[in-house]
C-alpha positions as CSV (number, residue, x, y, z in Angstrom):
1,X,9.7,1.6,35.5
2,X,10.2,-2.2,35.9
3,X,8.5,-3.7,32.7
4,X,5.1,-6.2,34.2
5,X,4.6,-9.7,33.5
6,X,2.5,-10.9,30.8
7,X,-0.1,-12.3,33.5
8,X,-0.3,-8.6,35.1
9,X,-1.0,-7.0,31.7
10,X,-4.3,-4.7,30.9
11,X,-5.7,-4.4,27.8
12,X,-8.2,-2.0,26.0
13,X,-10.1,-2.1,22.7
14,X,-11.0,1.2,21.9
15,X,-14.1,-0.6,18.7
16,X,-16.3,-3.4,19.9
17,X,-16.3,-4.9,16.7
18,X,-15.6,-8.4,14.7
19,X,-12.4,-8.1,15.0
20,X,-12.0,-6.7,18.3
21,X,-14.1,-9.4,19.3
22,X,-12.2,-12.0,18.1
23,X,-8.8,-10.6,19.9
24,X,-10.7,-10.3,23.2
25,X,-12.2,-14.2,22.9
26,X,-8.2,-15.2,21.8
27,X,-7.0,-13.5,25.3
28,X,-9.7,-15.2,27.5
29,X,-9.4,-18.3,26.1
30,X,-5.5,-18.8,25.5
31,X,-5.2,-17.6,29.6
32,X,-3.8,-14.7,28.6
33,X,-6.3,-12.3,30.4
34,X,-8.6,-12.7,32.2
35,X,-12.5,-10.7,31.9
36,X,-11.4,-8.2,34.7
37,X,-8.1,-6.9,32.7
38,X,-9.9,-6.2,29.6
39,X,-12.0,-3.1,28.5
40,X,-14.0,-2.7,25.4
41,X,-14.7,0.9,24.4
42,X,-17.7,1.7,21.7
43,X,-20.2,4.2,21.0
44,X,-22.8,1.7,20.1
45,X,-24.4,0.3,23.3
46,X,-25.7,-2.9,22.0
47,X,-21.9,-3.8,21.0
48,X,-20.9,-3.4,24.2
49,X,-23.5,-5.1,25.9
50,X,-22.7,-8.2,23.5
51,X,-19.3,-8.0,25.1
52,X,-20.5,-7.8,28.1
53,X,-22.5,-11.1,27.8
54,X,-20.4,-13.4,26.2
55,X,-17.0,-12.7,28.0
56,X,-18.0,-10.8,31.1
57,X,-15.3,-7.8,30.3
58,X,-16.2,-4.6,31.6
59,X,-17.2,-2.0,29.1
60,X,-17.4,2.0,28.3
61,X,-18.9,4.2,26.1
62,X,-16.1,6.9,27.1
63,X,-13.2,5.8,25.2
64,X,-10.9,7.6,27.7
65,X,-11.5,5.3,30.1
66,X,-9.6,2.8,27.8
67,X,-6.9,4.9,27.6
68,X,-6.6,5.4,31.7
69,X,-6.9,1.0,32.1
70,X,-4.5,-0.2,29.8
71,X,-1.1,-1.0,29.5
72,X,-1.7,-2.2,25.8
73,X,-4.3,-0.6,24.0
74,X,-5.7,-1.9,20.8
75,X,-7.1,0.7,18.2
76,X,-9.8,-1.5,16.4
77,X,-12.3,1.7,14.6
78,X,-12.8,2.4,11.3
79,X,-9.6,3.8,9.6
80,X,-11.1,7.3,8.9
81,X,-11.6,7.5,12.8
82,X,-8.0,6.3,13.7
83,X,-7.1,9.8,14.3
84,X,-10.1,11.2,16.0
85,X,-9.8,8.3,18.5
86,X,-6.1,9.0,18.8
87,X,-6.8,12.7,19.9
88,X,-9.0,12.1,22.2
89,X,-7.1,9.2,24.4
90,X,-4.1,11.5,24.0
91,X,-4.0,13.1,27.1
92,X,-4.8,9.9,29.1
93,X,-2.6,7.1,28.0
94,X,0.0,6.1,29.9
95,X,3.2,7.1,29.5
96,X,4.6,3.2,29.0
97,X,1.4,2.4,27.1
98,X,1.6,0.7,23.8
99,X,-0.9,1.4,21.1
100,X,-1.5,-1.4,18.7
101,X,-3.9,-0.1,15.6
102,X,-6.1,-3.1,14.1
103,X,-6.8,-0.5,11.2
104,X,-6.0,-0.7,7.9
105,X,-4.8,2.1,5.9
106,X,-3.3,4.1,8.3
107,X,0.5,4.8,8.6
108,X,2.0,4.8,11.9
109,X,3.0,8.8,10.9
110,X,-0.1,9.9,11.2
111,X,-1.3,8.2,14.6
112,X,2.0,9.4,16.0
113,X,0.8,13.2,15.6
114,X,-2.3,12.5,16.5
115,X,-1.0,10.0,19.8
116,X,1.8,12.1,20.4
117,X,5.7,11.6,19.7
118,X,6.1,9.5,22.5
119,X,3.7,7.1,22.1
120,X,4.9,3.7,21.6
121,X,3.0,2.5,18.3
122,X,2.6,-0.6,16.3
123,X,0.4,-1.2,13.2
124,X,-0.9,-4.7,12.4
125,X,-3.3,-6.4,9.9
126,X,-5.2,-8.7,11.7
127,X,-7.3,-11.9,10.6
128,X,-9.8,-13.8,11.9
129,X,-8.3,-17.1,12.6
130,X,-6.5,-14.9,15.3
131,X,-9.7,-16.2,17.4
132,X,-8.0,-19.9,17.7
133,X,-4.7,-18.4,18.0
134,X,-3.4,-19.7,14.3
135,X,-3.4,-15.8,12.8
136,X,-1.2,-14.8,10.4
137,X,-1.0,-10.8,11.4
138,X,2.0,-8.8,9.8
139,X,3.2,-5.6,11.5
140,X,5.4,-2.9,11.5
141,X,6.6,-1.0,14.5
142,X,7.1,2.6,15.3
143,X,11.0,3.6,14.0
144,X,11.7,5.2,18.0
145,X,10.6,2.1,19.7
146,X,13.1,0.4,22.0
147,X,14.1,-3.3,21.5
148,X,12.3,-3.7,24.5
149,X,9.0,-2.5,23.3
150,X,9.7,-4.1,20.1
151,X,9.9,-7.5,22.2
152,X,6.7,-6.6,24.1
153,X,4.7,-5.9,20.9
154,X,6.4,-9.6,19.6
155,X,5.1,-11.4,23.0
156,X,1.7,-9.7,22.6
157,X,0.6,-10.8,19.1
158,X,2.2,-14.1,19.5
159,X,-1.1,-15.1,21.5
160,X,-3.1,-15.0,18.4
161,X,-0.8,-17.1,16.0
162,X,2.0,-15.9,13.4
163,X,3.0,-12.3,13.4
164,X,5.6,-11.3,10.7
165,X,6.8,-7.9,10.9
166,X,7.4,-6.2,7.3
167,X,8.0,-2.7,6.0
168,X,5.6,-0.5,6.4
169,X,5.0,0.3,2.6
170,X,4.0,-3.7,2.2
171,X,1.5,-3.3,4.5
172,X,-1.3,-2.7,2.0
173,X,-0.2,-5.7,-0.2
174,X,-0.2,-8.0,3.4
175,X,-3.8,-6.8,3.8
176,X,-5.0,-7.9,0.7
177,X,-3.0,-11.2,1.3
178,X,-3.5,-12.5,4.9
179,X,-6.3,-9.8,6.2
180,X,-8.9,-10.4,3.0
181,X,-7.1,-13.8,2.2
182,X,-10.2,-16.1,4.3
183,X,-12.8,-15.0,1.9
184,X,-10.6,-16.5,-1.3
185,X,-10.9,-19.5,0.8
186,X,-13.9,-20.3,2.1
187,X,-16.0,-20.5,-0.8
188,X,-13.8,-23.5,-1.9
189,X,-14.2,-25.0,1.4
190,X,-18.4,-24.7,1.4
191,X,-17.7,-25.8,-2.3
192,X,-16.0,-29.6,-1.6
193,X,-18.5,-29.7,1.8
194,X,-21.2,-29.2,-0.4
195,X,-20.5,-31.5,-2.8
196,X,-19.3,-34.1,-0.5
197,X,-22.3,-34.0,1.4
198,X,-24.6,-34.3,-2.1
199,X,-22.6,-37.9,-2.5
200,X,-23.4,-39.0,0.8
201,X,-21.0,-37.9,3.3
202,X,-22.7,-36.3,6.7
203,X,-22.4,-32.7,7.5
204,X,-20.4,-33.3,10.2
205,X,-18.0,-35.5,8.4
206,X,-17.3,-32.9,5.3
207,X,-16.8,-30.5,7.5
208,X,-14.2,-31.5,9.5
209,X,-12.9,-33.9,6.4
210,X,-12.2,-30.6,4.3
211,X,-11.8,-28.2,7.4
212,X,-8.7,-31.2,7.8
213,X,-7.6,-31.1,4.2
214,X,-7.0,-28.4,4.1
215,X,-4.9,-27.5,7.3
216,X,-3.1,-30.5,6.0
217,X,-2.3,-28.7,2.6
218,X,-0.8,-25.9,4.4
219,X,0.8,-27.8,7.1
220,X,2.9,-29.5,3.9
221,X,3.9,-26.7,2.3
222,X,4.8,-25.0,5.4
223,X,6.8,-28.2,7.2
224,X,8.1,-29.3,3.4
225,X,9.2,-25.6,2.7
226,X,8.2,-26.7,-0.7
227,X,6.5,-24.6,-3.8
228,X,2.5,-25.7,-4.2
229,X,3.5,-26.0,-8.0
230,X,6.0,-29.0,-7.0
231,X,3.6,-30.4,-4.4
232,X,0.5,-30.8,-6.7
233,X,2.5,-33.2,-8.9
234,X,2.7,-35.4,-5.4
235,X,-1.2,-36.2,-6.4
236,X,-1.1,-38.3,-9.8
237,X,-5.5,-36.8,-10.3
238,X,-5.8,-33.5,-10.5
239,X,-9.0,-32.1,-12.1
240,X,-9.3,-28.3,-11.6
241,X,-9.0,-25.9,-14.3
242,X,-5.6,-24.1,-13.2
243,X,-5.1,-20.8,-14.7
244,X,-9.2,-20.1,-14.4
245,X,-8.5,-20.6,-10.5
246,X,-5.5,-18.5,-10.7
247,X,-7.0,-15.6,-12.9
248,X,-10.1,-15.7,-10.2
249,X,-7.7,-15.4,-7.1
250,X,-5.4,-12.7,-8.7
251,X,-8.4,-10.8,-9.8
252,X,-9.9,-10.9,-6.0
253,X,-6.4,-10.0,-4.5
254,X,-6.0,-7.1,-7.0
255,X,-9.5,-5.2,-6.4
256,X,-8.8,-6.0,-2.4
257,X,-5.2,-4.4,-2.7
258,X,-6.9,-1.5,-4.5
259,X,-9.7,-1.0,-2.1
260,X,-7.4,-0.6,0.9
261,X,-5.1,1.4,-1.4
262,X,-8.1,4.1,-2.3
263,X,-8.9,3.9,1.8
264,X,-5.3,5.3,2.7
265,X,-5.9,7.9,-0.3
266,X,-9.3,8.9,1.5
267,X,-7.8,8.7,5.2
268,X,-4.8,10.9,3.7
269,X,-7.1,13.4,2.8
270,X,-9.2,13.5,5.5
271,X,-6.5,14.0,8.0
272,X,-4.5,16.8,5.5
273,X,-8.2,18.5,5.9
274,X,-8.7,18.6,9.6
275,X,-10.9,15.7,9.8
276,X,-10.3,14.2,12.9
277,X,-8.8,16.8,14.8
């Protein structure tokens, strides 16, 4: 079957959530896709009649009907309903579909038996800044996939920023890093707008001033290639306590890595039980 064009694509979100959300606003707005080549799937109505508002997509509570639209289809539930999902779409995806889970904690094994051997899968951990297209989502990729599925997978998520594919047994430790890493973050940047704004500066200013700042930051160490521990001594004031910001960061980047650990524990057992099927 002759492969179709990136402008012919369909695409399903079987979850109407944040995230989902995000990836559907990222399609619209990049030119990707437009409203009437996007689905959003749910089993909470006033999710999909957000969806329905704010980008015009059309919308199901049948999460089949995803399935039968889509030539990429984008698993965005809960992890511990990954494979319930999966069984049910089974028997009406397309047989060049690719399935693209949003869900942490789940290996690509188990959606395969639940999506069947033949299904073309591909596991990501997605993060909000996907929404302006400047993500950074690692993935991993189905073992049996072609180079030329591979490739597809590659063009899709290049739409919502950097995608970095890694072993799959890193893929916890990425979540923690790059999926969790906003909310290490942001409290630093309400922290200097906050305080800028107390000596004088207008909201509007401070928050594009840090917003700025720190793209900048990154830019630097990205563009430099550069460790931040040489490119602090660039600054001759530097006034932070170091190892207490360290300590705090590790800390949150531990306790993340072991929540999504424990969830791949409980979605291990669940499916080893039944659950799902």
């Amino acid at each position: 079957m002759e492969a179709k064009s990136s402008t012919e694509i369909r695409y399903a979100f079987v979850g109407g959530g944040i995230i989902a959300a995000a990836f559907i606003e990222r399609l619209i707005t990049s030119g990707t896709a437009g409203a009437d080549r996007i689905i959003a799937t749910d089993n909470r109505a006033e999710r999909l009649s957000a969806l329905r508002e704010r980008f015009g997509v059309a919308v199901s509570g049948n999460n089949p009907d995803a399935a039968g639209f889509a030539d990429v289809l984008f698993i965005a539930v809960p992890p511990p309903a990954v494979r319930g999902v999966l069984n049910e779409l089974r028997p009406c995806l397309k047989p060049d579909a690719m399935v693209i889970s949003l869900a942490a904690a789940v290996p690509i094994a188990l959606m395969k038996s639940a999506a069947g051997e033949s299904a073309a899968v591909v596991r990501v951990i997605p993060n909000t800044p996907s929404q302006v297209g400047c993500g950074m989502n690692p993935f991993c990729c189905d073992p049996e996939m072609s180079d030329s599925q591979r490739a597809k997978a590659v063009q899709v998520l290049a739409v919502f920023g950097q995608a970095l594919e890694i072993p799959e047994q890193l893929m916890n430790a990425a979540t923690a890093l790059t999926a969790v890493g906003p909310t290490y973050v942001f409290p630093l940047l309400s922290a200097l707008k906050q305080e800028a704004v107390q000596q004088g500066m207008s909201e509007s200013d401070a928050h594009v001033a840090v917003a700025q700042m720190v793209l900048g930051t990154a830019r630097l160490m990205l563009d430099t290639g550069r460790e931040p521990d040489d490119l602090k001594l660039m600054i001759g004031t530097r006034t932070i306590a170091e190892d207490a910001a360290r300590s705090v960061v590790a800390e949150a980047y531990r306790k993340a890595l072991g929540k999504v650990n424990e969830t791949e524990r409980k979605v291990g057992q669940f499916a080893a039980s039944g659950g799902g099927d």
